[in-house]
KERO-694833 format. One record per residue (C-alpha): x, y, z; residue in three letters; chain. Coordinates in pm, whole numbers, plus 50000, padded with zeros to 5 digits. Example, Ala and Ser with C-alpha at 12.3 -4.5 7.8 and 13.67 -1.06 7.14 Angstrom:
<rs>
px,py,pz,minu,marmi
51230,49550,50780,ALA,A
51367,49894,50714,SER,A
</rs>
This chain:
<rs>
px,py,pz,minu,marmi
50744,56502,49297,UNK,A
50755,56850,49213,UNK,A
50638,57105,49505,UNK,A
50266,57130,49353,UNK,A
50261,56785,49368,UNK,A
50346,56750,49710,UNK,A
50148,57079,49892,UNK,A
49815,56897,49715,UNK,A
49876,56577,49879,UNK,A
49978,56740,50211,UNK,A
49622,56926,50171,UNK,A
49452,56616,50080,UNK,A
49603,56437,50369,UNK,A
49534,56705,50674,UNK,A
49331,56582,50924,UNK,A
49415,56183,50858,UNK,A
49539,55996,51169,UNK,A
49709,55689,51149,UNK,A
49547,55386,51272,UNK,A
49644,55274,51538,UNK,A
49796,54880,51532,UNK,A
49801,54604,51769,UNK,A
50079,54520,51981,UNK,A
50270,54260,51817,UNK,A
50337,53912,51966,UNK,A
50682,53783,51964,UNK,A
50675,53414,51961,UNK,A
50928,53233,52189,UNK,A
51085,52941,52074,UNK,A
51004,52733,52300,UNK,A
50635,52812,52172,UNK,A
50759,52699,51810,UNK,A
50879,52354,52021,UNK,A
50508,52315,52133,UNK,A
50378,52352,51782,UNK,A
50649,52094,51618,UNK,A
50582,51843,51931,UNK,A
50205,51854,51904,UNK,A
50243,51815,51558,UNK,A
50453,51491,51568,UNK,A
50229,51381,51819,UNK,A
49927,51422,51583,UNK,A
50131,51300,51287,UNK,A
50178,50875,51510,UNK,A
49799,50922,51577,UNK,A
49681,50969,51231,UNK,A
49980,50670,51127,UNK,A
49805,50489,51387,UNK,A
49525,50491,51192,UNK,A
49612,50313,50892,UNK,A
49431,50027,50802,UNK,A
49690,49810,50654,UNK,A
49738,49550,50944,UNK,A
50007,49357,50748,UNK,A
50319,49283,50960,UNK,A
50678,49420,50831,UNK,A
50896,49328,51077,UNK,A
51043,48969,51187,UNK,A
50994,48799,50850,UNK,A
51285,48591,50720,UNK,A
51364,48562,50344,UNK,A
51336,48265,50187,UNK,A
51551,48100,49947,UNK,A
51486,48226,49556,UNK,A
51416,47830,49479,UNK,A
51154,47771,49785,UNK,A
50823,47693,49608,UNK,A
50512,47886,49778,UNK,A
50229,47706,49872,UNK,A
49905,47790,50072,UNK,A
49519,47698,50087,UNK,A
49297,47750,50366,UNK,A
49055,47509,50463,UNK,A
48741,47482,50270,UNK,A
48926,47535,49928,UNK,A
48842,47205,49715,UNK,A
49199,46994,49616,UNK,A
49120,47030,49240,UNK,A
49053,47414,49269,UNK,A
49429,47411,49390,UNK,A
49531,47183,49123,UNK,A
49468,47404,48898,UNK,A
49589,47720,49035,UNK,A
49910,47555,49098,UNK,A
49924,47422,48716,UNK,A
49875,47798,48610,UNK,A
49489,47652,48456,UNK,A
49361,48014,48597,UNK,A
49420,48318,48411,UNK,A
49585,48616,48617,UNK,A
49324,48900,48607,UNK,A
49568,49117,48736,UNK,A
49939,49132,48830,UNK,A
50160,49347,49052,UNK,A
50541,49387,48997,UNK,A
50753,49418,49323,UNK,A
51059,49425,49171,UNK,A
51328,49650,49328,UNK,A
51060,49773,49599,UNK,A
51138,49812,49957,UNK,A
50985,49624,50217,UNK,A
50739,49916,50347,UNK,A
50649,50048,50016,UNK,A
50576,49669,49855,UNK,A
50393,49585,50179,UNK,A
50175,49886,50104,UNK,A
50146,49819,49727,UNK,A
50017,49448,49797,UNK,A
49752,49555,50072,UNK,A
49656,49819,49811,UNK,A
49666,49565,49507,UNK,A
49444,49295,49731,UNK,A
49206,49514,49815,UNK,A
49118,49658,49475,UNK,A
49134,49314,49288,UNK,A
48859,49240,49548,UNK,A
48648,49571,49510,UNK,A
48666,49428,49138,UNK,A
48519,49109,49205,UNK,A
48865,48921,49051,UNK,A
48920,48589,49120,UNK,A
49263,48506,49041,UNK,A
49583,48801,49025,UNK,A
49979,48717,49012,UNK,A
50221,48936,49163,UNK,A
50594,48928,49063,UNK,A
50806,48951,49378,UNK,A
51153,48791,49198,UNK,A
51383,48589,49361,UNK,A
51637,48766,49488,UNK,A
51922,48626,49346,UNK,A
52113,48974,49212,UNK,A
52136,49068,49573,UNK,A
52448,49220,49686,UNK,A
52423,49029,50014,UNK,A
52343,48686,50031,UNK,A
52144,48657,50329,UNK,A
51944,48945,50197,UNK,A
51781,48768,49924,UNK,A
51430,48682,49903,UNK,A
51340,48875,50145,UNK,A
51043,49054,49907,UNK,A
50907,48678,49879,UNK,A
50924,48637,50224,UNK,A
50728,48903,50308,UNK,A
50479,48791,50032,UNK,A
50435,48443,50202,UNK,A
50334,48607,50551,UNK,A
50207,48888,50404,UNK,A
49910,48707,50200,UNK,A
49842,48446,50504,UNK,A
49754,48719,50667,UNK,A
49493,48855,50446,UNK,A
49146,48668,50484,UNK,A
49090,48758,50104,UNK,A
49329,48504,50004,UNK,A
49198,48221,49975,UNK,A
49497,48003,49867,UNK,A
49859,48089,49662,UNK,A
50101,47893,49456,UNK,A
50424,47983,49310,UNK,A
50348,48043,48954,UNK,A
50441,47797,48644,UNK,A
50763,47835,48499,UNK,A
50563,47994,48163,UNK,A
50419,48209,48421,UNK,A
50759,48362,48639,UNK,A
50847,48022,48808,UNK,A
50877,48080,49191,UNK,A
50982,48470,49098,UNK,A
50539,48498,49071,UNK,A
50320,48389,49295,UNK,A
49952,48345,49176,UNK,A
49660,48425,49421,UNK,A
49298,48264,49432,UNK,A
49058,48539,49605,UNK,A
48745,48472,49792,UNK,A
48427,48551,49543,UNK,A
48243,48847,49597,UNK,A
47854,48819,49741,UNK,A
47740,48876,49381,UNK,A
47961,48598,49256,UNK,A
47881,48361,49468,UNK,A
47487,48459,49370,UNK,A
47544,48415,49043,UNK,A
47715,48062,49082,UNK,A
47341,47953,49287,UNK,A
47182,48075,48946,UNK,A
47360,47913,48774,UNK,A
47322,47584,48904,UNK,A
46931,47589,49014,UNK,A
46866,47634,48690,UNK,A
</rs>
């Protein structure tokens, strides 16, 4: 700035006061504890929250060989026949493979739900067996959470280990309840 530059801006600027600024706040840190705590604290409420009831605790793995089998009452002994002879083509499959235990219990409640929202009737997921586990006792413990897992959900209206074609007892197929507007369709179908 060369000294005409600076006596016009000292002109311009006569008479202009500063404003005048709030006193600043200095935070504490115990304040900054508060915020954290009441933040965790909000964090278990909205985890509280979540609407997958599935269990994920307390379930033993089973042995890679163990063959699952399930049907609640009310599901007709042929129907089961043929789900267990593989006779129903998987609309659907999911692939647990390599998952951990809370993120494949997530991925199933997730997978159930939509296969139902999309009126599917029979779905396969892959769970494996287990058997390249580093510790013995460890394996199969995805396909033990898979056999409690779907008994659990009131979707399911039966489950088989798959065919050998089909994964063997590394797959489990799945017969879902029918939707409202299958189960209309079925009376249609056989009034007339």
């Amino acid at each position: 700035m060369n000294d005409d530059e600076e006596f016009l801006f000292t002109q311009e600027m006569d008479g202009v006061k500063p404003l005048k600024r709030d006193a600043r706040v200095s935070r504490t840190r115990t304040e900054a504890d508060q915020i954290a705590l009441a933040r965790r604290r909000q964090a278990a409420v909205e985890d509280s929250s979540d609407p997958n009831f599935l269990a994920d605790d307390g379930i033993e793995p089973l042995d890679p060989w163990y063959v699952l089998d399930f049907k609640r009452p009310g599901v007709q002994n042929g129907v089961f026949r043929k789900l267990k002879q593989g006779r129903y083509e998987a609309e659907a499959r999911l692939n647990l493979h390599r998952m951990k235990v809370p993120r494949a219990r997530r991925e199933l409640f997730e997978f159930v739900q939509q296969a139902m929202g999309f009126g599917m009737r029979c779905v396969q997921v892959i769970h494996g067996k287990g058997e390249n586990s580093s510790e013995r006792e460890q394996s199969s413990i995805i396909k033990g959470c898979v056999n409690h897992w779907l008994q659990q959900l009131d979707a399911v209206q039966a489950f088989h280990s798959a065919p050998v074609r089909h994964g063997g007892t590394g797959a489990v197929l799945i017969l879902l309840r029918k939707s409202e507007e299958q189960k209309e369709k079925n009376r249609e179908r056989f009034r007339g």
